[in-house]
Backbone as a ProteinNet text record, in pm:
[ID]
protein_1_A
[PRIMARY]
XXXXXXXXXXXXXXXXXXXXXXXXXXXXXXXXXXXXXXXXXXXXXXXXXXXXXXXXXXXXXXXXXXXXXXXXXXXXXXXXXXXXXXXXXXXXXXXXXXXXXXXXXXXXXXXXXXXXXXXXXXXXXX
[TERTIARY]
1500.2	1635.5	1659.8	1543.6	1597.5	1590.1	1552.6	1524.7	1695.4	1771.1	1852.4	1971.6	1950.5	2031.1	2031.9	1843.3	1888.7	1916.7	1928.4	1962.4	2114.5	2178.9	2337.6	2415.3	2356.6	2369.4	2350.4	2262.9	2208.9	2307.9	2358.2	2440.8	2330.3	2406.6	2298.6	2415.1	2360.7	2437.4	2316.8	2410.2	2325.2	2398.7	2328.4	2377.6	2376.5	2448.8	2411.8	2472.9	2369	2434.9	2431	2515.1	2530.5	2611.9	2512.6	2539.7	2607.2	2723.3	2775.8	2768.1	2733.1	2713.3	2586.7	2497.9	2368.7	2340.4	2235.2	2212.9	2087.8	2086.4	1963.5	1946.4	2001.6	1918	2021.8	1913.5	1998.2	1903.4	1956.2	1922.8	1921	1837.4	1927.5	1943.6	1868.8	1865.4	1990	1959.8	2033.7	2151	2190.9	2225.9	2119.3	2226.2	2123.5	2096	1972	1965.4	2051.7	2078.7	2215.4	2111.6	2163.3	2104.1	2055.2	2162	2145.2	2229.4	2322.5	2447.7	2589	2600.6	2732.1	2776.5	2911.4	2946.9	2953.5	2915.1	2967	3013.3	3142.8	3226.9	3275.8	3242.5	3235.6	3407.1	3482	3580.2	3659.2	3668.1	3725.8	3894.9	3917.1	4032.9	4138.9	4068.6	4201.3	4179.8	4114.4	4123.1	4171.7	4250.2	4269.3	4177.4	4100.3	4030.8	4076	4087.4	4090.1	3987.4	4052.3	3962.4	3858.7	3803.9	3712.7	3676.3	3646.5	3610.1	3475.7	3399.2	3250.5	3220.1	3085	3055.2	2989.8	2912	2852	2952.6	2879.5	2965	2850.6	2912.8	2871.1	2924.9	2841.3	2901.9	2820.9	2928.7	2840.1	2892.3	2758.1	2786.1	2737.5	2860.4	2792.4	2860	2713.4	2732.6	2744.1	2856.4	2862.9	2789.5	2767.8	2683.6	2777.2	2778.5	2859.8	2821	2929.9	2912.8	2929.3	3017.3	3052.9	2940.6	2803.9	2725.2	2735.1	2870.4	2856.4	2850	2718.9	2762.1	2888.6	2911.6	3003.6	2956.9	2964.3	2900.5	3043.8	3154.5	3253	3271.8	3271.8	3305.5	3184.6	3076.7	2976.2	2985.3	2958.3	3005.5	2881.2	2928.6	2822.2	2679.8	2763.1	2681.1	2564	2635.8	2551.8	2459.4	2481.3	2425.8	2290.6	2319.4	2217.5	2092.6	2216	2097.3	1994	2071.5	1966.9	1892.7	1864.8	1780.2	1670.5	1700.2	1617.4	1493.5	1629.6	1567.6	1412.8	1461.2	1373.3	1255.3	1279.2	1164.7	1077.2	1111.9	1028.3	974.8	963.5	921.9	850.9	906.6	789.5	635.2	655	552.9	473.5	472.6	397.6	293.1	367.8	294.2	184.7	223.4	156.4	13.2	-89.3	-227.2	-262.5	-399.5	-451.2	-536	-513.8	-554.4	-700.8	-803.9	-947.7	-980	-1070.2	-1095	-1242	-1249.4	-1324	-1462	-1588.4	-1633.2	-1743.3	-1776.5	-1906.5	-1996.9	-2009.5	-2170.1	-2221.2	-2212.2	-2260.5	-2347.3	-2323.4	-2424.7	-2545.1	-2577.6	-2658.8	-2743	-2881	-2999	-3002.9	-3052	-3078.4	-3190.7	-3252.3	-3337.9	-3432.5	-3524.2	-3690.2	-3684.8	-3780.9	-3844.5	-3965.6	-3975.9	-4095	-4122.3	-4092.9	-4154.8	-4058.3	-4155.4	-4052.7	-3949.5	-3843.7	-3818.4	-3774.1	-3780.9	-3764.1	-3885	-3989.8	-4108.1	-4137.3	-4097.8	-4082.2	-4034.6	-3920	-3806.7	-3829.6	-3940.7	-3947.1	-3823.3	-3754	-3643.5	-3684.5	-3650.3	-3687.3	-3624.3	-3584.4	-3482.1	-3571.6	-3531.7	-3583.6	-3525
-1757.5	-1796.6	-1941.7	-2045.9	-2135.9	-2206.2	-2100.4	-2073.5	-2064.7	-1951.1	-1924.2	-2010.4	-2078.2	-2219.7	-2341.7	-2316.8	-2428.8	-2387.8	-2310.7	-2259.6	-2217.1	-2223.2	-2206	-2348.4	-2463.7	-2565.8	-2694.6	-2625.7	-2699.5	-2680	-2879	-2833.6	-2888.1	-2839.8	-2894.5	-2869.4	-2973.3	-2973.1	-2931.8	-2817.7	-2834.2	-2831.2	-2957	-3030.9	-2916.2	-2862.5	-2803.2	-2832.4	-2825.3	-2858	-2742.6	-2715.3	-2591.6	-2660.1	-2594.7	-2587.2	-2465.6	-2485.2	-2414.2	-2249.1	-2165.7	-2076.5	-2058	-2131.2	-2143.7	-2220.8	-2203.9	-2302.9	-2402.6	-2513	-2583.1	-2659.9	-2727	-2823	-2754.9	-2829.3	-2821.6	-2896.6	-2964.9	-3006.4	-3063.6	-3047.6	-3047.7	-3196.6	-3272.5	-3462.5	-3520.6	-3508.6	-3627.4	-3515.6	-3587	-3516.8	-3457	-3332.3	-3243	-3379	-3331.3	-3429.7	-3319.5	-3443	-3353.7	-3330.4	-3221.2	-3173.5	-3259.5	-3383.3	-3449.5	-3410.2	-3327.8	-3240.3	-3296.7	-3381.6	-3450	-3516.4	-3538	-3617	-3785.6	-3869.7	-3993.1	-4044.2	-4071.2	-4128.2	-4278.4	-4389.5	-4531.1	-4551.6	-4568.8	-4630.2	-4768.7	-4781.2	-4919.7	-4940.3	-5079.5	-5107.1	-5043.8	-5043.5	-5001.7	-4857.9	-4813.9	-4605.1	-4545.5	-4468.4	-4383.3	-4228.4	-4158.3	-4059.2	-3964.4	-3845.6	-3684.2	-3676	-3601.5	-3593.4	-3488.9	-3487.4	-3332.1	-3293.5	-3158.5	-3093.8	-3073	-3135.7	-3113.5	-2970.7	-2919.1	-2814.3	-2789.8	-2910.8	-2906.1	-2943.6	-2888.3	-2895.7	-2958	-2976.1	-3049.6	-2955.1	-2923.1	-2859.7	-2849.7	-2865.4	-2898.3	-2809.5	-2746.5	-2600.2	-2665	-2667.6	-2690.1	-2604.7	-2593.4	-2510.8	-2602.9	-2614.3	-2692.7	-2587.1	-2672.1	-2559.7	-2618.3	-2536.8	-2500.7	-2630.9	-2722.6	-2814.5	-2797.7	-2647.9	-2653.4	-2541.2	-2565	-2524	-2546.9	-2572.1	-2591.2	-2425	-2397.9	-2267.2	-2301.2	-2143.9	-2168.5	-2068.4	-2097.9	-2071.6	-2019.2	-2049.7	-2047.5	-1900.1	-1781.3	-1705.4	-1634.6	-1641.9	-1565.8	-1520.5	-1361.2	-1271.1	-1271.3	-1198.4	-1189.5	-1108.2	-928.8	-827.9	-904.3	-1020.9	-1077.3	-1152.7	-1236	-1375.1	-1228.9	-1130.8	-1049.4	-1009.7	-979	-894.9	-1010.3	-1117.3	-1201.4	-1293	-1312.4	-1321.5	-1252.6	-1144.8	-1009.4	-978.5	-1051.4	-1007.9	-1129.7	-1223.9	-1357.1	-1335.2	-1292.6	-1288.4	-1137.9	-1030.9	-952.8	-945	-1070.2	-1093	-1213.9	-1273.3	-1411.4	-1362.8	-1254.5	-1179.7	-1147.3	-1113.1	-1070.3	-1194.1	-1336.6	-1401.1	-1528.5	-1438.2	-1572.2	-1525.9	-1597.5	-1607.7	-1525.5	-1413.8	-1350.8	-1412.5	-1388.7	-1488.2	-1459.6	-1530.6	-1467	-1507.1	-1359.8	-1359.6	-1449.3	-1482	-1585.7	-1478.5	-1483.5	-1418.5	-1476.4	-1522.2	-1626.3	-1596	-1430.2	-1407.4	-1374.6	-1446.1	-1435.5	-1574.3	-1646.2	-1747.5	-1784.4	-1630.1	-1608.8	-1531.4	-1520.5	-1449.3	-1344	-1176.6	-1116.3	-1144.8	-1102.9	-1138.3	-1088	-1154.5	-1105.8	-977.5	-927.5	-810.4	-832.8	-771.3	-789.9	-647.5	-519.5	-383.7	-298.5	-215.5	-166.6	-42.5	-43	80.5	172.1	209.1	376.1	440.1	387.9	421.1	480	359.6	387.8	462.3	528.7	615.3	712.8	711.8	837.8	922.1	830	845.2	844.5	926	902.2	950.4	903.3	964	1081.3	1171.5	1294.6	1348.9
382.6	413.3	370.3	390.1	362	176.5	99.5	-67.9	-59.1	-14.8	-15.5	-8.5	116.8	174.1	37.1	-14.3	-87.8	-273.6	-290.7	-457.5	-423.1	-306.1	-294	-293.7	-195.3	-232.9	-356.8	-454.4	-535.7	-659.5	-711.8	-810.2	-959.6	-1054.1	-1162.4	-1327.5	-1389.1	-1526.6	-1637.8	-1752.4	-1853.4	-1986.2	-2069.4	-2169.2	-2303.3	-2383.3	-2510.2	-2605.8	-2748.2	-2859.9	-2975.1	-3036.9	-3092.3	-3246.4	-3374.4	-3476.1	-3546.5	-3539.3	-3556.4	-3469.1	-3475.4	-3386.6	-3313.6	-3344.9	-3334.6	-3256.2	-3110	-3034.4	-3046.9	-3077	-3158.3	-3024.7	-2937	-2864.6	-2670.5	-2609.7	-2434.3	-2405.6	-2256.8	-2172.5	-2047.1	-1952.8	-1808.9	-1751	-1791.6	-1742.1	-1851.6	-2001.2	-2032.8	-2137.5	-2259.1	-2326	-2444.7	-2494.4	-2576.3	-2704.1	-2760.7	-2893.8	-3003.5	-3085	-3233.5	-3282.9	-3383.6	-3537.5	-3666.3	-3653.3	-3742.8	-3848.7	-3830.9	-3950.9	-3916.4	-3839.1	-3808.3	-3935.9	-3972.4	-4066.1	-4010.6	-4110.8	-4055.1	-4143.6	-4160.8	-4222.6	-4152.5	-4284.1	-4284.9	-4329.1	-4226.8	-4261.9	-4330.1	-4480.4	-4494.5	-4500.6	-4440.2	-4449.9	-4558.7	-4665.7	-4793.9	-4814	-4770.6	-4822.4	-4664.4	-4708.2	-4553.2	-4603.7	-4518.9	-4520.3	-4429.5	-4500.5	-4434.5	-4270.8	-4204	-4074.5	-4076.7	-4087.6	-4117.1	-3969.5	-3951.3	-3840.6	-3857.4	-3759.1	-3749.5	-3710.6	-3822.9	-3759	-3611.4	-3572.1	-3455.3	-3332.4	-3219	-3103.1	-2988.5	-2861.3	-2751.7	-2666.6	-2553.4	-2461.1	-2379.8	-2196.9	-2088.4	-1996.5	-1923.8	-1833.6	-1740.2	-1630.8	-1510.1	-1397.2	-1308.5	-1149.5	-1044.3	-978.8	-869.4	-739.1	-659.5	-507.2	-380.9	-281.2	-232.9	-97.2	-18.6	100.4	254.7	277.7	360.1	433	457.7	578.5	708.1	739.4	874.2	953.8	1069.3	1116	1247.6	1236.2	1330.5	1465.6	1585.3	1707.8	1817.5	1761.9	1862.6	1878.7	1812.5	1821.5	1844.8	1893.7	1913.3	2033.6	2031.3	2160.8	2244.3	2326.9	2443.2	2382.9	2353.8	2266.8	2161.4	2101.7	1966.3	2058	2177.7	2221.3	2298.7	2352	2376.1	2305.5	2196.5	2069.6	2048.9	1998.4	1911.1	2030	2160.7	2236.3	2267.5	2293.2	2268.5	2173	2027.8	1909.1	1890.4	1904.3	1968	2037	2142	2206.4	2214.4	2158.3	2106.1	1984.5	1845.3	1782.5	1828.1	1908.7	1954.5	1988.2	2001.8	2107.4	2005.1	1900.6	1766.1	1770.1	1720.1	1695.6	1797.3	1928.5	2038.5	1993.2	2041.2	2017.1	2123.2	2099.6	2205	2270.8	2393.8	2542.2	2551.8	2523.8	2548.8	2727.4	2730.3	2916.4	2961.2	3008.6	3075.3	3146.6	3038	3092.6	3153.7	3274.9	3339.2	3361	3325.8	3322.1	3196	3068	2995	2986.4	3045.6	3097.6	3182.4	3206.9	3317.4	3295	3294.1	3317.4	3388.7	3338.7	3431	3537.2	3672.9	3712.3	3709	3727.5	3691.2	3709.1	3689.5	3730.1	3788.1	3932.8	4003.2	4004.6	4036.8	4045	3919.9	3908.6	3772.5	3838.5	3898.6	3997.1	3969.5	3829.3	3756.8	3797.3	3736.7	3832	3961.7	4029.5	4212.8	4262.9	4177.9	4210.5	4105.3	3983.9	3878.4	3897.9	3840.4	3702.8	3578.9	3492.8	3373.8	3255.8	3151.9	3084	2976.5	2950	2914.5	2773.3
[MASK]
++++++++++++++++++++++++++++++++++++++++++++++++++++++++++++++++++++++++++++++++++++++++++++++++++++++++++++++++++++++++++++++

């Protein structure tokens, strides 16, 4: 959910340069680098020159992301304020840690043996 939160909010520009129909450069920090096919025409005072239309182009795609996350709580019903309490604490329950039992005689010695009393009592397993 919160991948979600943040690729909806996130805005980002990307720079492209296109030769003619062809896409030769992009990029998302600065601008695209040119082709190097631009005309450059040196203007002097005494000649006036034709405008020519460059074949290459510039062009910038951008995704704005969205500001207004505020949630809103005012209208939350009773039915919903149930469910999702509910829903809460019977998944809380998944992840609590299992409680180990306290066992105090595993610290303790059986006691001697002074008569063996299967014997005494011939019991015997068969």
């Amino acid at each position: 959910m919160a991948f979600v939160v943040l690729f909806t909010t996130m805005s980002f520009t990307i720079n492209v340069h296109y030769c003619g129909d062809t896409l030769v450069a992009y990029s998302l920090v600065k601008e695209a680098k040119s082709c190097g096919m631009e005309v450059l025409q040196k203007s002097s005072s005494c000649e006036t020159q034709l405008v020519q239309k460059s074949c290459c182009q510039n062009k910038q795609v951008t995704a704005s992301g969205h500001d207004d996350l505020k949630p809103t709580f005012h209208n939350l019903e009773f039915e919903k304020q149930v469910f999702i309490t509910s829903f809460f604490f019977s998944y809380s329950a998944l992840f609590e840690p299992k409680t180990v039992e306290n066992t105090s005689f595993e610290d303790y010695d059986p006691p001697l043996i002074i008569k063996d009393i299967q014997t005494l009592d011939q019991v015997f397993l068969i």
